[in-house]
Backbone as a ProteinNet text record, in pm:
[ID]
protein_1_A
[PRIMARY]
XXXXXXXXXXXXXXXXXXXXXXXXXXXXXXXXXXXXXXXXXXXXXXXXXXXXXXXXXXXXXXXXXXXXXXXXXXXXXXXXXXXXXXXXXXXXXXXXXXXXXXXXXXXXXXXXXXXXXXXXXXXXXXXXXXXXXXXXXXXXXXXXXXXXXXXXXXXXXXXXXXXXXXXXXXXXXXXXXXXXXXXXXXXXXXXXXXXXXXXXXXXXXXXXXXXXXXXXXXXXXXXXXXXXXXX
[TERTIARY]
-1988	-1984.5	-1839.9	-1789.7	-1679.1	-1653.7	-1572.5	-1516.2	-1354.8	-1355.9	-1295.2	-1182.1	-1132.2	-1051.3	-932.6	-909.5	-844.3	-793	-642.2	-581.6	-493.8	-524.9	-455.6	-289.4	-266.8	-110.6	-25.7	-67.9	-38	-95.6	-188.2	-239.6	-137.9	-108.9	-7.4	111.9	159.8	277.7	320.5	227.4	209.7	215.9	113.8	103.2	54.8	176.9	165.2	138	130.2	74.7	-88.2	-163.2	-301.9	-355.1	-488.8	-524.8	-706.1	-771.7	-901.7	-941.1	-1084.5	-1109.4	-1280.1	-1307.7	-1457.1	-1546.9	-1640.1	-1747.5	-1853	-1947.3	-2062.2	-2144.7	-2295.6	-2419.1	-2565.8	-2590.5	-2698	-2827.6	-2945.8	-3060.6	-3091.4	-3048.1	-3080.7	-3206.9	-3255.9	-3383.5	-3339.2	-3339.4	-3305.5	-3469.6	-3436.9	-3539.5	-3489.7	-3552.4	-3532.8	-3459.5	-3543.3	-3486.4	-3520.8	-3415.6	-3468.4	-3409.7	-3442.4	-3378.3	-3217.8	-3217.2	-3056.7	-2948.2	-2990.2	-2900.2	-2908.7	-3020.1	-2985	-2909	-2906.8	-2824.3	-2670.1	-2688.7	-2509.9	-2480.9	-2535.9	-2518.2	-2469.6	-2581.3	-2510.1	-2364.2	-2341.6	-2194.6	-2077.6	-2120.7	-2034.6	-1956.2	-2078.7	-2005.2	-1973.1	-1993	-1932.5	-1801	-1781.4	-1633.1	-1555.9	-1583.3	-1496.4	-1489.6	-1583.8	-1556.1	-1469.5	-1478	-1348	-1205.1	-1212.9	-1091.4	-1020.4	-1078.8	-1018.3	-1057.9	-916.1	-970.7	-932.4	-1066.7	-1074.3	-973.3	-855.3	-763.5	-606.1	-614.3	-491	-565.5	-663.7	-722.8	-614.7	-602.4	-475.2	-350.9	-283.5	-211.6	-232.3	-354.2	-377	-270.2	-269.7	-160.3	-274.2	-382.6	-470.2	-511	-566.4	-574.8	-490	-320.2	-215.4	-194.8	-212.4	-192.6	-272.2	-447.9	-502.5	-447.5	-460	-417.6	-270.7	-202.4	-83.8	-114	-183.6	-227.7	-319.4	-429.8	-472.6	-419.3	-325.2	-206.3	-119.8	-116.6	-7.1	-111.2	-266.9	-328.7	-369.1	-317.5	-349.2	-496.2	-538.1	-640.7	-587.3	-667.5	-639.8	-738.8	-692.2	-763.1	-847.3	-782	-834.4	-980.7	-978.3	-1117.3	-1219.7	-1110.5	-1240	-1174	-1215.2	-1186.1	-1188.3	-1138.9	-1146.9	-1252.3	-1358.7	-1509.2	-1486.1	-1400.2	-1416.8	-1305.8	-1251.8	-1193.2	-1355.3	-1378.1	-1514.3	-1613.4	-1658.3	-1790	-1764	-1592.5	-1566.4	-1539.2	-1487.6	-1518.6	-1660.9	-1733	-1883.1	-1901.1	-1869.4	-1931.7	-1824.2	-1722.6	-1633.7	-1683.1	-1713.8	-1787.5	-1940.9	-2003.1	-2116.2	-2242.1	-2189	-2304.7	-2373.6	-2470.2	-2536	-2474.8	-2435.6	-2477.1	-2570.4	-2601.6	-2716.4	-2803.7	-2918.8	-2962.3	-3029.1	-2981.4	-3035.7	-3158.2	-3070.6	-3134.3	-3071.9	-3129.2	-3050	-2890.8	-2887.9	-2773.2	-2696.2	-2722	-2610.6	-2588.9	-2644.9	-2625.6	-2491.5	-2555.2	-2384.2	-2248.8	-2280	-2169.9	-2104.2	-2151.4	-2090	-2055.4	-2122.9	-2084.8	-1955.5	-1948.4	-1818.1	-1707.7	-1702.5	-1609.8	-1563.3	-1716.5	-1664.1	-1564.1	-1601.8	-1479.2	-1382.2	-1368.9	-1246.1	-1161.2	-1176	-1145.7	-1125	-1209.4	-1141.3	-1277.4	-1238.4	-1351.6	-1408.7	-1564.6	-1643.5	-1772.8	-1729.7	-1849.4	-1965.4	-2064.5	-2180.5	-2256.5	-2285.2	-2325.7	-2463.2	-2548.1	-2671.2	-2603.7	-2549.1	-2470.9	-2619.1	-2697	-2740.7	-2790.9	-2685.9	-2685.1	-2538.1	-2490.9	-2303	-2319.7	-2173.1	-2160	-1995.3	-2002.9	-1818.2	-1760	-1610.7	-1511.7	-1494.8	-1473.6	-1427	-1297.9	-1258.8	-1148.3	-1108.5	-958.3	-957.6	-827.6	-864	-828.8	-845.2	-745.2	-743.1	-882.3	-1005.6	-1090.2	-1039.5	-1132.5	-1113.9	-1160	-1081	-1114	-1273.7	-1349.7	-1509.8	-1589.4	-1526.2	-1599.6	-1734.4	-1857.2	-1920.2	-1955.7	-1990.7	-2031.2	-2142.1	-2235.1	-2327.9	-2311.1	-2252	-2273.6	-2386.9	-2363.2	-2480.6	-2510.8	-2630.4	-2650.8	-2626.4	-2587.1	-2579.4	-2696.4	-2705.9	-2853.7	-2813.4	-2664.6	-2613.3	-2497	-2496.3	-2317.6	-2219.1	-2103	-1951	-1860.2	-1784.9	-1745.5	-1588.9	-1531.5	-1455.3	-1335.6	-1202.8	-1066.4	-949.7	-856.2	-807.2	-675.2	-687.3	-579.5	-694.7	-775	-918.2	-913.2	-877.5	-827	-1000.1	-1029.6	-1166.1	-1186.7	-1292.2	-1361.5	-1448.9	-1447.6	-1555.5	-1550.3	-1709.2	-1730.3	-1737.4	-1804.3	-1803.5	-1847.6	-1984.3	-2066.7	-2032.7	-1991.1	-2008.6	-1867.5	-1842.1	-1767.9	-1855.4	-1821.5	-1901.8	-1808	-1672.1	-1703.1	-1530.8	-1527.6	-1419	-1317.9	-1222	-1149.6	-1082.7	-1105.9	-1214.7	-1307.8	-1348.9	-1483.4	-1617	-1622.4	-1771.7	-1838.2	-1947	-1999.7	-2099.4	-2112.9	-2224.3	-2391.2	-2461.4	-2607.7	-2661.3	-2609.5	-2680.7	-2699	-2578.8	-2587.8	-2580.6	-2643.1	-2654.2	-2743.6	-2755.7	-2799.1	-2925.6	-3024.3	-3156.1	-3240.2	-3367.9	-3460.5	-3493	-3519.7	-3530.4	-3412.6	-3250.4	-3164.3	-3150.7	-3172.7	-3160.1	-2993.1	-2926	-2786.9	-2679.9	-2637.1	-2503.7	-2359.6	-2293.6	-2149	-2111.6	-2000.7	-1933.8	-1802.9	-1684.7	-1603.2	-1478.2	-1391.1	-1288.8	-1174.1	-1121.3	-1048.2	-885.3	-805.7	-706.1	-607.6	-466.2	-360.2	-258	-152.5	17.9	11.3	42.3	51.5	-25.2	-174.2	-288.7	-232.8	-195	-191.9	-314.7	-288.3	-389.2	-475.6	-432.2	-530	-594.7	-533	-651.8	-822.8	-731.2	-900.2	-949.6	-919.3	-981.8	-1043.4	-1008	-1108.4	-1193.3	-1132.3	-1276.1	-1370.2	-1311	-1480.4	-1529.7	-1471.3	-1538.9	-1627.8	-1595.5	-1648.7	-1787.8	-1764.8	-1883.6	-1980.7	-1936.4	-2083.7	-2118.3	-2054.4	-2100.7	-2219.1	-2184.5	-2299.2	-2395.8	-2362	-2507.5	-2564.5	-2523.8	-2587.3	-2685.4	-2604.8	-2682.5	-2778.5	-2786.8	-2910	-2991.3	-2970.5	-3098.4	-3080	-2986.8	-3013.6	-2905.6	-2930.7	-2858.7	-2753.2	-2676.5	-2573.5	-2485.9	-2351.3	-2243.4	-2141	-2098.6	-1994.2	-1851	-1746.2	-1627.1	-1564.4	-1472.2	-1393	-1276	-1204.7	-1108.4	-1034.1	-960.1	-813.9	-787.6	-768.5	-751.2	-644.5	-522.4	-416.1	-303.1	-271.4	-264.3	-108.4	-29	85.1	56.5	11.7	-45.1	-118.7	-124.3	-204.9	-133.4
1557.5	1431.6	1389.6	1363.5	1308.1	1185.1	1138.4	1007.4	991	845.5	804.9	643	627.8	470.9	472.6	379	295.6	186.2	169.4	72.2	-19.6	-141.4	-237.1	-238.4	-233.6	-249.7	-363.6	-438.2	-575	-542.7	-467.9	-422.9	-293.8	-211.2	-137.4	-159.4	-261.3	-327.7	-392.9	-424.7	-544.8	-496.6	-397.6	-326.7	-145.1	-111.4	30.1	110.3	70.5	133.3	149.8	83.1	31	191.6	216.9	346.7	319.7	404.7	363.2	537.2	575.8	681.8	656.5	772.2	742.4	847.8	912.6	1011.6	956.4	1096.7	1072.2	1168	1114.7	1202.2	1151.5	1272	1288.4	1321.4	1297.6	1322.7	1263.9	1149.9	1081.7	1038.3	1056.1	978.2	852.1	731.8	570.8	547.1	519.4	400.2	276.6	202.5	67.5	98.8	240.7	252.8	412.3	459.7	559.9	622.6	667.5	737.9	771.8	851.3	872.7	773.8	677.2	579.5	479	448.6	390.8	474.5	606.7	668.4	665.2	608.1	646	501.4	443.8	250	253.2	331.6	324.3	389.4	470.8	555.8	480.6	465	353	216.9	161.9	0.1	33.9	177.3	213.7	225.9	340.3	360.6	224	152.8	53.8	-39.5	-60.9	-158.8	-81.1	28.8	140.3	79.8	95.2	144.2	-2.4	-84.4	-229.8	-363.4	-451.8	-550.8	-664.7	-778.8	-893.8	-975.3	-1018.2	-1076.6	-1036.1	-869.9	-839.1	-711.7	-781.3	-692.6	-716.5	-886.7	-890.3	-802.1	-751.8	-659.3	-558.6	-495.7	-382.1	-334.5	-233.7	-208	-235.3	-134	-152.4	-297.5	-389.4	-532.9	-602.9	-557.2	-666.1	-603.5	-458.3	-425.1	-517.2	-525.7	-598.1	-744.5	-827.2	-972.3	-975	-865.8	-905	-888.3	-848.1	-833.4	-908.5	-994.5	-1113	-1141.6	-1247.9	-1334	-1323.8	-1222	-1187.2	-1240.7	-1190	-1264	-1405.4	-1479.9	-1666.2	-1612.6	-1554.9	-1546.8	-1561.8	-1647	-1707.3	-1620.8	-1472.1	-1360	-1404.6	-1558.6	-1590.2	-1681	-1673.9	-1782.9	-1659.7	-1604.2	-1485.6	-1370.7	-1263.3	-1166	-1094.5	-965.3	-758.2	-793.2	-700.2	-677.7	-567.3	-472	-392.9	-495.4	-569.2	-624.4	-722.6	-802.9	-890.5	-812.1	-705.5	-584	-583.3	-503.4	-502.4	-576.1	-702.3	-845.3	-870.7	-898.4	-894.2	-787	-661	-590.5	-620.4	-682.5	-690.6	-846.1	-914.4	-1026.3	-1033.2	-888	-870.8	-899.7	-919.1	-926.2	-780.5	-788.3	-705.9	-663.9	-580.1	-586.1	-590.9	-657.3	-675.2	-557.3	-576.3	-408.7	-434.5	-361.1	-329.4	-237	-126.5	28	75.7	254.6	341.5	354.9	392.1	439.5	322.3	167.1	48.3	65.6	69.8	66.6	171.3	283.6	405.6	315.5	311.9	289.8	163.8	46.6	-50.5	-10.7	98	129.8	207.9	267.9	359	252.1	114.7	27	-41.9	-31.1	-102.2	1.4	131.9	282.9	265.5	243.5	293.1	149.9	24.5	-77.3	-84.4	-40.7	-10.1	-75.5	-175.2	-211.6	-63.8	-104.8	63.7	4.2	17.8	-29.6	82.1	30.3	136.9	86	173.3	124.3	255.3	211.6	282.4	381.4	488.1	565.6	507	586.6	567.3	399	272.4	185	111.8	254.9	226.6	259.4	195	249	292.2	401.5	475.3	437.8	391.5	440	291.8	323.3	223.9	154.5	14.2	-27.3	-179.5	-83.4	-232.6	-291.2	-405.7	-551.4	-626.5	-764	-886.3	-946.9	-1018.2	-1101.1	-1200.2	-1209.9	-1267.7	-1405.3	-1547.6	-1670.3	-1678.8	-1762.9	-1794.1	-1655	-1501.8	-1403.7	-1450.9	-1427.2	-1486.4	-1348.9	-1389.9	-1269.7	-1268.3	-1235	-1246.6	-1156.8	-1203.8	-1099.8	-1036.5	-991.7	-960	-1111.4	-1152.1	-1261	-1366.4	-1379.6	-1492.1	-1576.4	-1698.4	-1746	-1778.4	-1756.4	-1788	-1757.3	-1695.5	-1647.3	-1716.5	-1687.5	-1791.1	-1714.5	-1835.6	-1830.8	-1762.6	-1630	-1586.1	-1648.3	-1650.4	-1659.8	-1588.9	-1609.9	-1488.4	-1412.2	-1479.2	-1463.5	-1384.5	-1315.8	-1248.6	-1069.2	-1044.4	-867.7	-813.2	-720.4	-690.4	-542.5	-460	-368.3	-357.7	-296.3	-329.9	-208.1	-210.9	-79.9	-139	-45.8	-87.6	-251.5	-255.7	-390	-487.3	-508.9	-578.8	-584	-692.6	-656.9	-632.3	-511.5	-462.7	-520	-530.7	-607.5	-674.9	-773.3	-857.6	-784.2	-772	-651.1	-726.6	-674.4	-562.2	-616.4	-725.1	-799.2	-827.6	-844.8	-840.5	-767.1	-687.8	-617.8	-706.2	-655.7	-717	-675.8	-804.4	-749.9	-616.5	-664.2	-596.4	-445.1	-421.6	-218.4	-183.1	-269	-267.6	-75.8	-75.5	71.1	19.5	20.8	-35.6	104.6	72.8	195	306.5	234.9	287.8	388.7	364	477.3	604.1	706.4	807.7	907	858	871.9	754.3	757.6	688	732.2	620.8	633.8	517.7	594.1	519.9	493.7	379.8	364.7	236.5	364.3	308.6	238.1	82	25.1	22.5	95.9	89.2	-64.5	-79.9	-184.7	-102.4	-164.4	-125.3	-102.4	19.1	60.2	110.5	178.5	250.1	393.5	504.1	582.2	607.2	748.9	783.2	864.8	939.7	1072.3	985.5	869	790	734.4	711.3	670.1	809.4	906.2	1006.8	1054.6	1052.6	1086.7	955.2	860.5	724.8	753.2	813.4	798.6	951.1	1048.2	1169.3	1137.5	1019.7	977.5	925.3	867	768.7	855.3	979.3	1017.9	1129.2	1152.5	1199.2	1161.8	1011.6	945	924.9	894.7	870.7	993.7	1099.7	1243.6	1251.7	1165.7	1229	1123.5	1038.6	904.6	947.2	999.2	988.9	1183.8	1256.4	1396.6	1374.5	1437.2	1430.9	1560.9	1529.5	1637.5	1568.7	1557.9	1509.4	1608.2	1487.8	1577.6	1572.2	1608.3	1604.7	1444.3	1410.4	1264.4	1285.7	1174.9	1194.4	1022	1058.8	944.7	905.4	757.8	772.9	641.8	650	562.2	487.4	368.2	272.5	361.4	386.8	467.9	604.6	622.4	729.8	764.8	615.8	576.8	614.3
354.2	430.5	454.7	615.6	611.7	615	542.6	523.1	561.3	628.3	686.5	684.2	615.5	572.1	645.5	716.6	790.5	704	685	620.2	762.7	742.6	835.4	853.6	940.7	912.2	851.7	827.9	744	594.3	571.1	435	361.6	496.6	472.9	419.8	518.8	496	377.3	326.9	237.2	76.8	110.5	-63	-13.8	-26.3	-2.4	-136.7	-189.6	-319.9	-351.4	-244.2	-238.5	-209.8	-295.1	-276.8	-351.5	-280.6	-360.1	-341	-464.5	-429.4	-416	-353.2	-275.9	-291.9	-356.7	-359.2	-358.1	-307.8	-306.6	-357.7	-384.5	-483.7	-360.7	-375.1	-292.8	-349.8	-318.6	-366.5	-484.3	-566.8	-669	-655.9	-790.2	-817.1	-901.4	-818.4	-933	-976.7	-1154.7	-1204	-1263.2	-1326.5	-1364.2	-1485.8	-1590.4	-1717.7	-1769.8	-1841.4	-1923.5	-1968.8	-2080.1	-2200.4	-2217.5	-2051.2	-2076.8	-2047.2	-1984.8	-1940.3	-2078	-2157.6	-2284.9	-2370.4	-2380.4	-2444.2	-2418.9	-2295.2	-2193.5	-2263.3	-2250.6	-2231.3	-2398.5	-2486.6	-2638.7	-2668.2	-2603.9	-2645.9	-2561.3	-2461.1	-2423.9	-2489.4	-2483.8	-2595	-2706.5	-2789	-2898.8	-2881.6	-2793.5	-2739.2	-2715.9	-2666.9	-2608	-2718.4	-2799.7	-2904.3	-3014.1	-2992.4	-3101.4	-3019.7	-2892.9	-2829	-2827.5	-2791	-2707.6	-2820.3	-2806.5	-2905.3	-2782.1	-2788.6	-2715.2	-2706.2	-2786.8	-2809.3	-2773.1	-2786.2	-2684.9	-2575.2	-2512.5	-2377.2	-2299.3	-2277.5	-2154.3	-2133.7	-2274.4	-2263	-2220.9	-2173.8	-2166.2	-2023.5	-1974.1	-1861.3	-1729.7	-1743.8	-1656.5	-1638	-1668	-1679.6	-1636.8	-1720.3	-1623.8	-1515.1	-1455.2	-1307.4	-1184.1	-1233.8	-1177.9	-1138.1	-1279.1	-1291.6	-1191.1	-1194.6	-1098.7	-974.6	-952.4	-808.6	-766	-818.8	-825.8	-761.2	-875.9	-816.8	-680	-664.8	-519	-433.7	-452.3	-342.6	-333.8	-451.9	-434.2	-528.8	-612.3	-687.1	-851.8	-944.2	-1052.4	-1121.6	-1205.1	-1268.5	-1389.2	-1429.4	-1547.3	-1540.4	-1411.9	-1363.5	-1304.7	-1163.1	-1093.1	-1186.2	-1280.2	-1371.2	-1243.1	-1278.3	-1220.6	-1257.7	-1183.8	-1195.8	-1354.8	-1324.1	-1458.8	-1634.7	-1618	-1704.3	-1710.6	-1669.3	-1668.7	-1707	-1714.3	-1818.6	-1925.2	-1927.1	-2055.6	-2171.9	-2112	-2177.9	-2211.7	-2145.6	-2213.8	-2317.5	-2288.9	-2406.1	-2559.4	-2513.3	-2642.4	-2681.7	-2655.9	-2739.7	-2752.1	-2746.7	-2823.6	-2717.1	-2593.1	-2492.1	-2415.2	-2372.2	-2286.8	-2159.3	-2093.8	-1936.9	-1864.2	-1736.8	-1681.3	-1668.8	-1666.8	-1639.8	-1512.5	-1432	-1306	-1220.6	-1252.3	-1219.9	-1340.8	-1304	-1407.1	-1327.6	-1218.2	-1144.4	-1130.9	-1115.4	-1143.6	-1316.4	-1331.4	-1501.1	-1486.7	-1498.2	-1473.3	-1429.7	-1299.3	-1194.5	-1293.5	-1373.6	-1415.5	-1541.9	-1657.3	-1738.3	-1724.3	-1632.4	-1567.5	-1586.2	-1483.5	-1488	-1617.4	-1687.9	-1845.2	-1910.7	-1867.7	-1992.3	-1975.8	-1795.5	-1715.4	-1681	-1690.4	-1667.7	-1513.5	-1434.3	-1272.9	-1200.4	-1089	-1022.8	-929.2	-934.5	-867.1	-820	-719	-585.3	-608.2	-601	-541.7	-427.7	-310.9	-194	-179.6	-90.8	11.3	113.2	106.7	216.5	329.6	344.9	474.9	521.5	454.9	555.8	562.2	587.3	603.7	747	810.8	900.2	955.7	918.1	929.4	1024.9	1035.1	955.3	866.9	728.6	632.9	675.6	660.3	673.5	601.3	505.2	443.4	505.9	499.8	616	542.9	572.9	564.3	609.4	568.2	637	798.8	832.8	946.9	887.3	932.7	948.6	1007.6	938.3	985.3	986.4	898.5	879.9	770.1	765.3	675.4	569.7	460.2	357.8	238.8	230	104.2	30.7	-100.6	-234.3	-292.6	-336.5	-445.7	-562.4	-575.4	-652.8	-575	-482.1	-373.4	-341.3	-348	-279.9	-99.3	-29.9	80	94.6	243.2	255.1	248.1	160.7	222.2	315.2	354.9	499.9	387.8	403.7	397.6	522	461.8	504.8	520.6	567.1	600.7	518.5	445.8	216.6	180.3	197.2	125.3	188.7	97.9	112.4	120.5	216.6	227	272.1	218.5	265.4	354.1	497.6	560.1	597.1	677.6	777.9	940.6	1040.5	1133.4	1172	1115.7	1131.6	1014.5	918.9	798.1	692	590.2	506.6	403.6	343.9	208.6	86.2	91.5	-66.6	-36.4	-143.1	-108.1	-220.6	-154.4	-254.6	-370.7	-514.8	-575	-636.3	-636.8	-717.7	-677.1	-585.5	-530.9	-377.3	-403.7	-337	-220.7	-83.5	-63.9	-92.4	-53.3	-109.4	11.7	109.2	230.4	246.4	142.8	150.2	-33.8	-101.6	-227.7	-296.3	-364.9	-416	-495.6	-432.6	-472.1	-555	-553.9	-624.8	-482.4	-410.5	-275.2	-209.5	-256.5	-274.2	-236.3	-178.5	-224.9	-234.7	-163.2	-105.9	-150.4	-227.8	-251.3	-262.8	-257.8	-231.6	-325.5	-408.9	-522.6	-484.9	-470.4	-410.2	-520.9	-624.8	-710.6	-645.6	-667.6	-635.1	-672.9	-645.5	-716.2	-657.3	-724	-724.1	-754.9	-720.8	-725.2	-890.9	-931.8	-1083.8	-1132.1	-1078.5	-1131.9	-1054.5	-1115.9	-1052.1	-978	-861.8	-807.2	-851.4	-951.6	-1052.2	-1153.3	-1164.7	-1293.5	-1169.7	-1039.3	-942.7	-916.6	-941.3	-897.7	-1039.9	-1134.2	-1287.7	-1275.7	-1254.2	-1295.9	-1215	-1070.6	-970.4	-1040.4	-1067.4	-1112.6	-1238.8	-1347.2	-1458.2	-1394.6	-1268.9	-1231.3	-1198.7	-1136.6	-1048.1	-1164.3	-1217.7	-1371.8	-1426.6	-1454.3	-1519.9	-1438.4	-1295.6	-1245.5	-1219.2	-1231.1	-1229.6	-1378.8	-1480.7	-1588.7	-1598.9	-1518.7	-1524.1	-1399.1	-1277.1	-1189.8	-1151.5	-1176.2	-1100.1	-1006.4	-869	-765.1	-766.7	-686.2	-635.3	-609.3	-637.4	-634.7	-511.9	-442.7	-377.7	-442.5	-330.6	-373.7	-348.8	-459.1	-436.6	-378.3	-299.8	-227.3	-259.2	-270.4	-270	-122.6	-48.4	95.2	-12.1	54.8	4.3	116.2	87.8	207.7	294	193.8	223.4	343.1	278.6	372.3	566.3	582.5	701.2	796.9
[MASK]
+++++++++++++++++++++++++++++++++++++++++++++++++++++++++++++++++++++++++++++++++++++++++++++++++++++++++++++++++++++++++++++++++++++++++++++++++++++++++++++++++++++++++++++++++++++++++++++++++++++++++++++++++++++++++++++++++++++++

């Protein structure tokens, strides 16, 4: 499958260090629950409660790369968290993650290992070429968990495809191309910031479709790095 990202020239300009990586798994079977994804979900919060202590997380490098990049965009990290610093916080003060599917379960357990926000989307209700952009003034957007869209602005760094923004860069996805049971084709899509190298987004998305291989089956393709420098 070819894939295609388009970086804005003001996004370019702006933070040339910006790089995300993107694969995909084909033919998955998603369920609600089972065996191996509770098994994944247990070795997981083990690991991380070995590895990471709640009190100097902020130090972590990955964490302050994010939080600084927050900030550059007028975002306060300590109110809206990284989607992957915000998992792994829950699992370090003894909470659950939501359980979804088997294959969201992966994709967020991935973000809790790897501390890296990781989109999962419906490939067949994308529509190519990807492009991350500044939001447009009066663009509207529904998340996931949303009961109604907000009216996005134009300080709001975004992923979109042809028709839609799919997620407000890097914390929230929209509902509209979400990775339901119904699934069969997905696309996993790692967010990097100025200071994550590019071989750490290319092992985290390889970690991701890993796991969702070992939770629903499927066939994994190859991941690719598309990086703003590069455009």
């Amino acid at each position: 499958m070819q894939i295609h990202v388009n970086w804005s020239q003001e996004v370019s300009y702006r933070f040339p260090e910006l790089a995300v990586c993107i694969g995909t798994i084909t033919d998955i079977h998603n369920e609600k629950e089972n065996e191996r994804i509770e098994q994944l979900r247990e070795a997981v919060y083990q690991e991380v409660k070995t590895k990471h202590n709640i009190e100097t997380l902020k130090d972590n490098p990955t964490v302050r790369a994010f939080r600084d990049f927050y900030w550059k965009l007028g975002i306060d990290p300590t109110k809206t968290r990284p989607s992957g610093e915000a998992l792994l916080r829950r699992v370090l003060h003894g909470d659950e993650l939501p359980r979804i599917s088997a294959v969201v379960d992966a994709y967020n357990l991935a973000s809790t290992k790897t501390i890296l926000p990781i989109s999962g989307f419906d490939v067949d209700l994308l529509n190519q070429p990807f492009h991350v952009r500044f939001a447009k003034n009066g663009e509207t957007f529904t998340g996931i968990g949303m009961d109604k869209p907000i009216t996005l602005t134009e300080q709001m760094l975004v992923l979109a495809d042809q028709k839609q923004v799919l997620c407000i860069y890097p914390y929230r996805d929209t509902d509209l191309t979400k990775i339901t049971m119904q699934t069969r084709n997905a696309m996993i899509i790692v967010y990097g910031v100025p200071g994550i190298d590019e071989q750490v987004l290319k092992e985290a998305a390889e970690t991701t479709l890993d796991y969702i291989r070992l939770v629903s089956q499927g066939k994994t393709g190859t991941t690719k790095v598309f990086s703003a420098s590069a455009q």
